[in-house]
C-alpha positions in Angstrom: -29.3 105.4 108.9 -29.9 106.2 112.5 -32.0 109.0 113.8 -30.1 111.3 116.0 -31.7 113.5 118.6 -31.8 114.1 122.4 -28.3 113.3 124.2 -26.8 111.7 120.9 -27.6 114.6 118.9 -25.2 116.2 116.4 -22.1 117.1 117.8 -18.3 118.4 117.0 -15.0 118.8 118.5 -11.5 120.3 117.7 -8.5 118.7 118.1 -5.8 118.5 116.2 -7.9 120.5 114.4 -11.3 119.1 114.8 -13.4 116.1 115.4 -16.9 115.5 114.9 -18.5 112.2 115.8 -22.5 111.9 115.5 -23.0 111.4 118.9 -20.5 113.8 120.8 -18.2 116.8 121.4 -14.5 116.1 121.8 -12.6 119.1 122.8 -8.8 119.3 123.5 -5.8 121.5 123.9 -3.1 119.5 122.2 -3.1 115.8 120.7 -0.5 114.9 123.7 -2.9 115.0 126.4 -5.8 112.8 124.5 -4.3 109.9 126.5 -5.1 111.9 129.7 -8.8 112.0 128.2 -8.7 116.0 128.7 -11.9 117.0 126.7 -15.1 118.0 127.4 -18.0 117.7 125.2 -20.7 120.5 124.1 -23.6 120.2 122.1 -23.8 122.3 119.4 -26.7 121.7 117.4 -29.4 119.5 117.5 -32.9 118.2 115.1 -35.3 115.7 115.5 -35.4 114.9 111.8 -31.5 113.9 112.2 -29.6 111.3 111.0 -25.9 109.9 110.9 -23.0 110.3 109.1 -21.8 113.6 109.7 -18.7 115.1 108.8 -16.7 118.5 109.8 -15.9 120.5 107.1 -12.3 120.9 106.6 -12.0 124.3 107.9 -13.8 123.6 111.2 -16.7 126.1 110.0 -19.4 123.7 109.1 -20.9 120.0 109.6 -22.5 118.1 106.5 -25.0 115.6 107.6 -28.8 114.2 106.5 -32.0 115.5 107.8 -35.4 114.0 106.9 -37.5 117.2 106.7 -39.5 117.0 103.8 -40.4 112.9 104.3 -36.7 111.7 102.8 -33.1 112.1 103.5 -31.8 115.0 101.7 -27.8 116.4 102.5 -28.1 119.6 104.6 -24.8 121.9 106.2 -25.0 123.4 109.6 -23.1 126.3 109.8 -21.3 126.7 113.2 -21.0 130.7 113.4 -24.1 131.4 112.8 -25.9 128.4 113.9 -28.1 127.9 110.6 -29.0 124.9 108.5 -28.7 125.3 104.5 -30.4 122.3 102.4 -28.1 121.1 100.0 -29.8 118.7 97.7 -33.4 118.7 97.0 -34.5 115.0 95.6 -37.2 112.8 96.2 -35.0 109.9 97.2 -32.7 109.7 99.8 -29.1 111.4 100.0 -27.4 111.0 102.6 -23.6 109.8 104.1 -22.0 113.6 103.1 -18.3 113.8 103.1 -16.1 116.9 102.5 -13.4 117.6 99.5 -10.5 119.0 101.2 -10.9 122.3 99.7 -14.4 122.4 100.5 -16.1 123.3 97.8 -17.9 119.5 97.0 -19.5 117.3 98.6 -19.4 113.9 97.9 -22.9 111.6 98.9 -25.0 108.2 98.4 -27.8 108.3 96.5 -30.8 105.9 96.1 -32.2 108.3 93.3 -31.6 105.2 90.8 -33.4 102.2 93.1 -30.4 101.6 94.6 -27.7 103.0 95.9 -24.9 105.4 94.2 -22.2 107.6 94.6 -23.0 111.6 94.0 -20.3 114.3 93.9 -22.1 117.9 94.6 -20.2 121.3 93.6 -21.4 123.4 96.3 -20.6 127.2 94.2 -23.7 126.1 91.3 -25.4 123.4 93.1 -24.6 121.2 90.1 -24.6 117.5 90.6 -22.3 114.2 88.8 -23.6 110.4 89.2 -20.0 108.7 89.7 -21.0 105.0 90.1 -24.6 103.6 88.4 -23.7 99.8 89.4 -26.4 96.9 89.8 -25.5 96.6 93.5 -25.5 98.9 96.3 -23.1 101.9 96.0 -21.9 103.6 100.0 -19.0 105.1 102.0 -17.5 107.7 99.7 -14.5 109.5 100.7 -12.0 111.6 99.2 -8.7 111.5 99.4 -6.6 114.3 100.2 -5.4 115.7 96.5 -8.9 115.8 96.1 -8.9 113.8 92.8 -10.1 110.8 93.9 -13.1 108.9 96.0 -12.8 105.8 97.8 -16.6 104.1 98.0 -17.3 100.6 99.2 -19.6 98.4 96.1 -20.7 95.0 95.2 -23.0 92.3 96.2 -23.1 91.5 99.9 -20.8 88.9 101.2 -18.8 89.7 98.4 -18.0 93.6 98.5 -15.0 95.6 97.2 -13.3 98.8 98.3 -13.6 100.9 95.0 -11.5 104.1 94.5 -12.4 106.3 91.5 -11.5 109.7 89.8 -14.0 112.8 90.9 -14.8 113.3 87.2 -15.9 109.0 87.3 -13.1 107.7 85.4 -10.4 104.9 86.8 -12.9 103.0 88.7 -10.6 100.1 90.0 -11.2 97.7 92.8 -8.6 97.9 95.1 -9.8 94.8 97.6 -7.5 92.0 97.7 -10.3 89.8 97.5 -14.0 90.6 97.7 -15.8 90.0 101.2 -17.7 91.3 104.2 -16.0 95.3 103.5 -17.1 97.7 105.3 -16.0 101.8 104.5 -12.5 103.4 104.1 -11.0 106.9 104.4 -7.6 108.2 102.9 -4.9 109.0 105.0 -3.3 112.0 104.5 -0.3 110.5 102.1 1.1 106.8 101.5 -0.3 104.0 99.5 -3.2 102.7 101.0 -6.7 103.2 102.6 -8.0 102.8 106.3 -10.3 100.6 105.7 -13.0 98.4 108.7 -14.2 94.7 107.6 -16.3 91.9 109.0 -14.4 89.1 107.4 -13.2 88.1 111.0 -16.9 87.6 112.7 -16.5 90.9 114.3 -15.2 94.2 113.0 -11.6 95.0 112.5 -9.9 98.3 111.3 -6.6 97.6 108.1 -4.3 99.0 106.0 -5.4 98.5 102.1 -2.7 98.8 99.7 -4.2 100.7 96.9 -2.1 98.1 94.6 -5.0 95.4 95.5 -2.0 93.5 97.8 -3.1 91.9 101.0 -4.7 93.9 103.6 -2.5 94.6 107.1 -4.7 93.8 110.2 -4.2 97.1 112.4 -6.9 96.0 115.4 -7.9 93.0 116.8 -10.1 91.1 119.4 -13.7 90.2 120.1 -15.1 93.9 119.5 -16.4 95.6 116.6 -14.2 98.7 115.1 -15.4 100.6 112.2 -15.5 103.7 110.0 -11.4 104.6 110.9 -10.5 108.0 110.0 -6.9 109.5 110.1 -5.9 112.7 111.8 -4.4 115.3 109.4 -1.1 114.9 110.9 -1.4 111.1 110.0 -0.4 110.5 113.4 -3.8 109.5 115.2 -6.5 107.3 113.6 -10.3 107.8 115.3 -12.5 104.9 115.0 -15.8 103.9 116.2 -15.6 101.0 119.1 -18.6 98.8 120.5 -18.6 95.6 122.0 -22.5 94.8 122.7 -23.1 97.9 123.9 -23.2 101.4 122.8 -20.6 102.8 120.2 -17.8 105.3 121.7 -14.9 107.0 119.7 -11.7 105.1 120.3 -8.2 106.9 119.1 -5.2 104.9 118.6 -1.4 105.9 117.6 -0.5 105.3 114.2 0.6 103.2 112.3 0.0 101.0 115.8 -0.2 101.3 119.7 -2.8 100.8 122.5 -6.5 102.0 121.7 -8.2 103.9 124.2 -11.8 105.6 124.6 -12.7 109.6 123.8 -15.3 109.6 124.8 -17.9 107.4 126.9 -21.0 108.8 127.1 -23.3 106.0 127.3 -25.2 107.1 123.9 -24.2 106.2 120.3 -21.3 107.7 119.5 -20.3 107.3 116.0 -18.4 108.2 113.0 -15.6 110.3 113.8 -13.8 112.7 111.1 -11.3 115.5 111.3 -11.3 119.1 110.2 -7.5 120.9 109.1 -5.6 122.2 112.5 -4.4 125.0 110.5 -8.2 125.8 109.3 -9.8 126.3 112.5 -13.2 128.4 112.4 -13.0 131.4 115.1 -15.4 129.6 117.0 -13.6 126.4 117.3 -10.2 128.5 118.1 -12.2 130.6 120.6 -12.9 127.3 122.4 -9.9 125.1 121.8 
């Protein structure tokens, strides 16, 4: 978890719809001119009890992330509108790593509630909670997938880690790794069979294709830098990663299924974790600046 405040405070972006990164602002008119780098960043919110991990809601209106107000990480949403934070889970131990169902109305977490870590899915309407994982090793990443019926979370002992996908109610847990090993998170792209998935089996960090079908994983970047936490546009034609090469992280975007990688943003602070909102759900205030 990394405190966030100052310059690489919370931040988000439309394009395509929206991106939010923990660390910057990306704003564009249209996907063709991100090669041209035509963005330009504003802060939106910021809190010196911050951390990482945050994610744009899918209708551009709100940003889940963690804030350590009350001595732990609990899950709080900033609303964008009306520039107001809402607490959203209210434990002694620490929740944190939020992600959005693509209706909006959960809001899947980690949890070390249990001594270690575990995978929480919150129904935002009663404020009802469901433990989905209650393994003997750490428990992290969760994602859903676009249906909304399933959650992708990476498990297992370290050095020998699995991506895990299971249903939101916590039945058909399956590993879907080809082998276990040095995994790092995955998101869903928006159709197909597979996840985008980051691991460290190379010595550095790598972005692939996992076939849910636990067949051998397709290498989609390369080289002597570390990519991690990919995330696919809703058109499934851009994939936004996180790129750092012994230096501070910036958001790379890339063509896919494959082309040339290049920077969004370089600000000289952390900037981390990119995710997409719906282009067709934009808030007014995202549209109002697009």
């Amino acid at each position: 978890m990394e405190r966030v405040t100052g310059a690489a405070a919370l931040r988000r972006a439309v394009m395509l719809g929206s991106l939010v990164v923990a660390g910057a602002i990306v704003l564009t008119d249209c996907a063709s001119m991100m090669r041209e780098s035509h963005y330009r960043l504003r802060k939106v919110a910021e809190d010196n009890a911050g951390g990482g991990d945050s994610a744009i809601s899918p209708d551009g209106r709100y940003f889940v992330t963690s804030l350590k107000r009350n001595g732990n990480w609990d899950v709080w949403v900033y609303d964008l509108v009306n520039k107001s934070w809402s607490q959203k889970t209210h434990n002694a131990a620490d929740d944190f790593e939020g992600q959005w169902s693509p209706d909006g109305k959960k809001i899947v977490f980690t949890s070390t509630r249990n001594g270690n870590k575990d995978i929480y899915l919150l129904n935002l309407s009663d404020g009802s909670e469901k433990q989905l994982s209650n393994d003997p090793e750490d428990d992290e990443y969760p994602n859903f997938s676009p249906d909304g019926k399933s959650i992708t979370y990476t498990g297992g002992k370290w050095l020998e880690r699995n991506f895990i996908v299971v249903g939101v109610d916590g039945s058909k847990r399956r590993a879907v790794s080809a082998e276990p090993g040095k995994a790092g998170a995955c998101s869903f792209p928006r159709s197909g069979q597979f996840l985008v998935c980051h691991s460290y089996d190379s010595g550095t960090g790598n972005v692939y294709l996992q076939p849910l079908s636990g067949a051998k994983p397709i290498q989609v970047t390369s080289g002597n830098v570390w990519d991690y936490k990919p995330t696919m546009s809703p058109d499934g034609n851009w994939m936004a990663f996180s790129r750092s090469l012994e230096s501070p992280s910036a958001i790379y975007v890339m063509p896919f299924p494959g082309g040339e990688a290049f920077p969004l943003t370089e600000s000289g602070a952390d900037d981390r974790w990119p995710t997409w909102s719906a282009p067709e759900r934009r808030s007014p205030d995202a549209a109002s600046r697009a």
